[in-house]
Backbone as numpy.savetxt, mean C-alpha at the origin, in Angstrom:
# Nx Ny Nz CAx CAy CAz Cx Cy Cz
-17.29 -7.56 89.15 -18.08 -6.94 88.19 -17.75 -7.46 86.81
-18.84 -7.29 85.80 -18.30 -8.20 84.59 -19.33 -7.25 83.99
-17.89 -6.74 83.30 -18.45 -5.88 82.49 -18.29 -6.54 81.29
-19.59 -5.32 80.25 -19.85 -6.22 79.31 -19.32 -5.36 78.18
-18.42 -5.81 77.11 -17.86 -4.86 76.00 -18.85 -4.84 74.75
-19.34 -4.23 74.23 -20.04 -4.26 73.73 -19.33 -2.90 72.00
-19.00 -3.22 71.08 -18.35 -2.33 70.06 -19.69 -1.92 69.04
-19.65 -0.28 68.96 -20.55 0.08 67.90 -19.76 1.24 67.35
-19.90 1.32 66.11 -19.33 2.29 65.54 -20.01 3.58 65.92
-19.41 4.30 65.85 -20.22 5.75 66.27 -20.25 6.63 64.44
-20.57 7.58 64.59 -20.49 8.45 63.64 -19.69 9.11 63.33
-18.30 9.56 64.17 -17.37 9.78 63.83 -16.37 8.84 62.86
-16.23 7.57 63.58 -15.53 6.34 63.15 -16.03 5.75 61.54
-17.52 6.02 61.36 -17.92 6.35 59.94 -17.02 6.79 59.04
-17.01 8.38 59.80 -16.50 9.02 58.73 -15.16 8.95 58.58
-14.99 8.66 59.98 -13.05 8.66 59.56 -12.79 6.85 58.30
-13.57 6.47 58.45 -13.16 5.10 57.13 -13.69 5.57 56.04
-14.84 6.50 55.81 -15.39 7.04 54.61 -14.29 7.79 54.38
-13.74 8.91 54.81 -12.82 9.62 54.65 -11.25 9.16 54.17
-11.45 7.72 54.77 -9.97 6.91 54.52 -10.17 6.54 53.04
-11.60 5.78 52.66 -11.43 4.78 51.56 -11.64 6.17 50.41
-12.55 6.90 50.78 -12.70 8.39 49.50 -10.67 8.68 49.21
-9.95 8.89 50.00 -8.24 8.94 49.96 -8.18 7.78 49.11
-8.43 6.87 49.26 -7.90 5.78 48.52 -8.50 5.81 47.12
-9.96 5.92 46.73 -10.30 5.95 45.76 -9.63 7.05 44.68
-10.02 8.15 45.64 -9.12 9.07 44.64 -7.87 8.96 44.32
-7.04 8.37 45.36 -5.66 8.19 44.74 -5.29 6.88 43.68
-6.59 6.26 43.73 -6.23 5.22 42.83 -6.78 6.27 41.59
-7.74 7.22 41.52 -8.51 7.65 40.28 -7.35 8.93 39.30
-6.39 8.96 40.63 -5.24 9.88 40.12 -4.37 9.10 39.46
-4.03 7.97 39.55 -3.04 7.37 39.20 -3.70 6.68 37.66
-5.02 6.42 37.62 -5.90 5.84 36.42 -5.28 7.09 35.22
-5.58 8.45 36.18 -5.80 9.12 35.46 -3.96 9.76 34.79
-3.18 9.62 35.56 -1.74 9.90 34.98 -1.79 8.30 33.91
-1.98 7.77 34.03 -1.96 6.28 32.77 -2.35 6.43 32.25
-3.86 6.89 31.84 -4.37 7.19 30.44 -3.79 7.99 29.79
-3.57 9.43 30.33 -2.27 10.38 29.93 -0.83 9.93 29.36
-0.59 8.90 29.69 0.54 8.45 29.37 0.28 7.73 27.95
-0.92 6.72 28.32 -0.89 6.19 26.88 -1.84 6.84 25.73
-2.19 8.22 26.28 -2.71 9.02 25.18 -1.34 9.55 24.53
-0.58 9.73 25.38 0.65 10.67 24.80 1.38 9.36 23.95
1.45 8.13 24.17 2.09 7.23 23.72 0.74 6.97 21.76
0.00 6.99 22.48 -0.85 6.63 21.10 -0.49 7.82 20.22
-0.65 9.23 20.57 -0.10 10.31 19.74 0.94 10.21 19.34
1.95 9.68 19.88 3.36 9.60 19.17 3.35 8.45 17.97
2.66 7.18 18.57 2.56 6.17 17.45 1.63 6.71 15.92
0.72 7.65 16.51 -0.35 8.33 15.24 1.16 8.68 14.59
1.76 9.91 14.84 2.25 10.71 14.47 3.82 9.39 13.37
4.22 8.69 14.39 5.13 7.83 13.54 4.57 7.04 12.30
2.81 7.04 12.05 2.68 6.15 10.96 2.02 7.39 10.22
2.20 8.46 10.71 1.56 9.06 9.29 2.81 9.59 8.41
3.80 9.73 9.55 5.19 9.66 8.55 5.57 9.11 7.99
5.36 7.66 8.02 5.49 6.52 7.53 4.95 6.31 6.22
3.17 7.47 6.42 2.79 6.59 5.36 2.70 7.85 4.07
2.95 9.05 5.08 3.88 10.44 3.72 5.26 9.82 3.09
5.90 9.23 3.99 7.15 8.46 3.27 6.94 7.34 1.80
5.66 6.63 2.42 5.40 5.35 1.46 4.36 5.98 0.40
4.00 7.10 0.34 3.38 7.86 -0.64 4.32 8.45 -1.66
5.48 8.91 -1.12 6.35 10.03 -1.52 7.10 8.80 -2.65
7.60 7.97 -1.83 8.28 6.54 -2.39 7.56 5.92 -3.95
6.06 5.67 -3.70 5.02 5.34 -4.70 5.26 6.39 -5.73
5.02 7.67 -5.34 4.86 8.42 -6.65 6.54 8.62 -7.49
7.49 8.34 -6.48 8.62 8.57 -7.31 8.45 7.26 -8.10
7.95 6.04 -7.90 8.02 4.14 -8.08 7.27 4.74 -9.59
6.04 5.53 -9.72 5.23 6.24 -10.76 6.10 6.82 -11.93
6.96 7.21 -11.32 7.51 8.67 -12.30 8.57 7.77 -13.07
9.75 6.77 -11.98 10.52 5.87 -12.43 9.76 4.83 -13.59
8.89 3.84 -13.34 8.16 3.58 -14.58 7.99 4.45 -16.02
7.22 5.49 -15.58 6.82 6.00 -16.48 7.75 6.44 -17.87
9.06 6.86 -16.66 10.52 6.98 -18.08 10.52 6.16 -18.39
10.93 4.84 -17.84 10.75 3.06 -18.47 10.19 3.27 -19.32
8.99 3.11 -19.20 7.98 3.04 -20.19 8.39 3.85 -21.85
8.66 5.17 -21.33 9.11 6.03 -22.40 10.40 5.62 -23.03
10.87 5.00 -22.31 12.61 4.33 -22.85 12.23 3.06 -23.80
11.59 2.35 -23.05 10.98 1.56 -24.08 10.02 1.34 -25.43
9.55 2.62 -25.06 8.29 2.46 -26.44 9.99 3.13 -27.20
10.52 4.27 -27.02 11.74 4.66 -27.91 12.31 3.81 -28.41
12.54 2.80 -27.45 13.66 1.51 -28.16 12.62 1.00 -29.41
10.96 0.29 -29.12 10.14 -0.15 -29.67 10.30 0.72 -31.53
10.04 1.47 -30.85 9.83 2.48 -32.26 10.75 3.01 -33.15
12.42 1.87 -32.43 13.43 2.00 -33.47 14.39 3.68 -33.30
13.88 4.62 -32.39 14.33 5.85 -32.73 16.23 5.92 -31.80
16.39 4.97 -31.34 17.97 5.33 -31.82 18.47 3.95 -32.60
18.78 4.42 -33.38 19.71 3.76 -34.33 20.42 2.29 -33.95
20.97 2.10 -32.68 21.76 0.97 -32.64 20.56 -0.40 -32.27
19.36 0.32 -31.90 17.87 -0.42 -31.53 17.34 -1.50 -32.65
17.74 -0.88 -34.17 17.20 -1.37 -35.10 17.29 -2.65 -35.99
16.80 -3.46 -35.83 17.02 -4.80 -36.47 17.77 -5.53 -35.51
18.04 -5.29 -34.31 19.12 -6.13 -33.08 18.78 -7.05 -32.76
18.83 -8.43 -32.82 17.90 -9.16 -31.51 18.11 -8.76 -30.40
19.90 -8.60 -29.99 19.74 -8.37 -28.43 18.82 -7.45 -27.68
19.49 -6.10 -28.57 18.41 -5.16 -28.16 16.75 -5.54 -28.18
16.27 -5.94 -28.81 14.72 -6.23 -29.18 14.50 -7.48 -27.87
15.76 -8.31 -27.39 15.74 -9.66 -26.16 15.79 -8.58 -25.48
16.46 -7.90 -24.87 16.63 -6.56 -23.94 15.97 -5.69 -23.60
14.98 -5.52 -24.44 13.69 -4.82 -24.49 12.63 -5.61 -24.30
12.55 -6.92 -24.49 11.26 -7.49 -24.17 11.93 -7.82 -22.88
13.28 -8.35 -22.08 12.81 -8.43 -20.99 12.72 -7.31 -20.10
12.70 -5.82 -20.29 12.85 -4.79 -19.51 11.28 -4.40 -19.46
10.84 -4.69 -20.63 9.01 -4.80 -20.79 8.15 -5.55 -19.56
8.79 -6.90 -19.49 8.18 -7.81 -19.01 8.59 -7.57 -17.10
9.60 -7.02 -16.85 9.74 -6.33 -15.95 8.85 -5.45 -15.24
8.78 -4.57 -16.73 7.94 -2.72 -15.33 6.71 -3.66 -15.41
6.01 -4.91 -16.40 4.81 -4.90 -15.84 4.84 -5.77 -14.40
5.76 -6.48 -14.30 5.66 -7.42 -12.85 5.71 -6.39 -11.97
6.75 -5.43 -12.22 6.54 -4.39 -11.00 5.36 -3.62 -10.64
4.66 -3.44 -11.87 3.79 -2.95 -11.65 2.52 -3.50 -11.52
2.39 -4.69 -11.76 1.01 -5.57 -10.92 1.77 -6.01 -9.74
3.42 -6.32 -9.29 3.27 -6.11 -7.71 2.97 -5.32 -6.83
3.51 -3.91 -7.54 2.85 -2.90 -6.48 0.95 -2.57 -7.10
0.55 -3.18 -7.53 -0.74 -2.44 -8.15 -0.79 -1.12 -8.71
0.18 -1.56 -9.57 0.27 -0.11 -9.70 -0.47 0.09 -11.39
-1.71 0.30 -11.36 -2.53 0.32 -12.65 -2.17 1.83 -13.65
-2.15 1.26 -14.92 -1.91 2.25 -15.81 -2.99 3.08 -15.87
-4.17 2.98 -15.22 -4.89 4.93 -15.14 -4.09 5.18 -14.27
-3.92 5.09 -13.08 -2.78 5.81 -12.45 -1.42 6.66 -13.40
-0.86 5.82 -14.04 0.38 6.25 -14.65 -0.36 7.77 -15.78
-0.87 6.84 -16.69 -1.32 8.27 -17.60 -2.75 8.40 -17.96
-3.34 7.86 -18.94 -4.29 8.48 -19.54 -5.62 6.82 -19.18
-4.80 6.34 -18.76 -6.24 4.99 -18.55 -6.93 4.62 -19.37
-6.87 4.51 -20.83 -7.82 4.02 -22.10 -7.09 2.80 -22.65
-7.18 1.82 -22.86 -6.86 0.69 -22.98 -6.07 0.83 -24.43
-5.95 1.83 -25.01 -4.81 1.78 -26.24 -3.41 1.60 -25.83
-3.37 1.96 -23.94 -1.92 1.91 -24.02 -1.70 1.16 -23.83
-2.41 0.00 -23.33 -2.15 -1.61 -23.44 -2.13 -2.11 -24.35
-0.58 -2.40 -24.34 0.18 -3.40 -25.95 1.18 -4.01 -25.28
0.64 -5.21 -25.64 2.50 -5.82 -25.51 3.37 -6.14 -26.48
4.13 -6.05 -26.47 5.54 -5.71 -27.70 5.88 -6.56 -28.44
6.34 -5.91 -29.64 6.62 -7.08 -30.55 7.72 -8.19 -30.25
7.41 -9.42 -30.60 8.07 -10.40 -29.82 9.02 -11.54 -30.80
10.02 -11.60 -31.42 10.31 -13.17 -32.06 10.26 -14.49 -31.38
9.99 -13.97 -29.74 9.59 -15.59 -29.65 8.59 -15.67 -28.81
8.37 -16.77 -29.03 6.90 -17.04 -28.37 6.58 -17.02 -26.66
7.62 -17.65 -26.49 7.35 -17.63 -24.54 7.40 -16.05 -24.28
8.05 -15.58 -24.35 8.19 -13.85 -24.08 6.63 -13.31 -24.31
6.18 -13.53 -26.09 5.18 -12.94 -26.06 4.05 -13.31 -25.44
4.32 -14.63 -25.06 2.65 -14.78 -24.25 3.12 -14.29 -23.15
3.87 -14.45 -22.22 4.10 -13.44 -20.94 3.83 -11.93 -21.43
4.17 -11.53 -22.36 3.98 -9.95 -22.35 2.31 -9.87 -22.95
1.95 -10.78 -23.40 0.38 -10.78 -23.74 -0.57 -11.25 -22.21
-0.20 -12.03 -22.01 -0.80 -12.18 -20.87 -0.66 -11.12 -19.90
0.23 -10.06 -19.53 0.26 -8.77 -18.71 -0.58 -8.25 -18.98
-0.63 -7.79 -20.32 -1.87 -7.14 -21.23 -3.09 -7.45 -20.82
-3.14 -8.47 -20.82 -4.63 -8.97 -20.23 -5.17 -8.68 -18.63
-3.71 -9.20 -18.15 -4.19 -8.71 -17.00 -4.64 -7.25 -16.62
-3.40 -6.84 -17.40 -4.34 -5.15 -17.02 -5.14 -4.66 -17.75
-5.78 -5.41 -18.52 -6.96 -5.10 -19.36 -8.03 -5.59 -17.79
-8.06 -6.88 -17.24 -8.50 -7.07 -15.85 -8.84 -6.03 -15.31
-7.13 -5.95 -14.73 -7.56 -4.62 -13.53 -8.25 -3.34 -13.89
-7.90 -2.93 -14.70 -8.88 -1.69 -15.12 -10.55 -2.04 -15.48
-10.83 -3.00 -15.08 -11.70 -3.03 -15.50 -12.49 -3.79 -16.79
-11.75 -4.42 -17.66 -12.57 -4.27 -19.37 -12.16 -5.97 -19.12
-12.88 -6.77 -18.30 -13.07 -7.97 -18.38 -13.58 -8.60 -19.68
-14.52 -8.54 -20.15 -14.57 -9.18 -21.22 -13.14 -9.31 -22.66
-12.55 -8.15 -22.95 -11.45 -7.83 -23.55 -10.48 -8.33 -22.97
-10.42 -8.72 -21.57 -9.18 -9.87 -20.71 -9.45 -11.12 -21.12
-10.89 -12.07 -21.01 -11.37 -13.02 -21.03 -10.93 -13.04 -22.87
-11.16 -12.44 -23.41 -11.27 -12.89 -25.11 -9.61 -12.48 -25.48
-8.96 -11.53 -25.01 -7.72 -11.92 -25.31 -7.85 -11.04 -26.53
-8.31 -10.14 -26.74 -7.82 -8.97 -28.17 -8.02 -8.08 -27.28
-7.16 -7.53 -28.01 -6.72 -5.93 -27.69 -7.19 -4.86 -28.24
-6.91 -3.49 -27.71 -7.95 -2.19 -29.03 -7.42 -2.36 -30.40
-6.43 -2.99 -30.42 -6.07 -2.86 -31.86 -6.21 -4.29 -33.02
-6.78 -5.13 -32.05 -7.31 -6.54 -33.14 -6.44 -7.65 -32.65
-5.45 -7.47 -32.06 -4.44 -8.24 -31.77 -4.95 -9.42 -31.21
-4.68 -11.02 -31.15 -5.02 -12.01 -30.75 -4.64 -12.60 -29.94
-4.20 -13.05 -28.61 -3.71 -13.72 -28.04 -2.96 -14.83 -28.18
């Protein structure tokens, strides 16, 4: 006798591989789903490390603000002669133009524009009295620049100041 084998799936055998690969899918859709979880929790932690970061680099800036700003006040004092050992010095007056020429590098490195600091009207842009010349064009040329950044391009380009001053 020769028998003949003949293989058909039945309807059970269906379901038992539907039933196998649905196990599989879902266990792959469980495991998708613990990973996204993971790198949601990982992205929340990274949110959370740069906003500290960037309350830190805020906190940092406004003290970088406040530190200038005494500068500034230390210097117009020296400028304006009001302590005594300031007056008629060169050193002091060399000492003062380079502490001048300083807060402004610091402060066009960090961008740090004088409306920010105080009142933003271009009177407070002056650069200081100078006996020599290389100093004052560096401290005139700051001037300008932040006559630039704020804005008052033409008064950068021409090089006078609110008060007549010439480049």
């Amino acid at each position: 006798m020769v028998a003949l084998i003949t293989s058909c799936a039945t309807s059970s055998d269906l379901k038992n591989v539907r039933t196998e690969l649905n196990r599989e899918v879902e266990d792959k859709i469980a495991a998708f789903d613990i990973r996204i979880r993971m790198m949601q929790e990982e992205q929340k932690q990274a949110i959370e490390a740069m906003r500290k970061g960037q309350a830190n680099t805020a906190a940092d800036m406004s003290e970088l603000r406040e530190q200038i700003q005494q500068l500034r006040g230390n210097v117009e004092a020296l400028q304006k002669g009001s302590f005594p050992d300031a007056r008629g010095d060169s050193a002091y007056n060399k000492r003062l133009e380079q502490l001048s020429q300083k807060i402004n590098f610091i402060e066009n490195f960090l961008e740090i524009s004088k409306k920010d600091s105080s009142s933003g009207n271009d009177s407070s842009v002056s650069p200081p009295d100078s006996s020599s010349d290389k100093q004052s064009k560096s401290s005139q040329y700051a001037a300008a620049y932040q006559l630039f950044k704020s804005g008052n391009y033409a008064k950068a380009r021409s090089g006078r100041l609110s008060h007549g001053r010439v480049f």
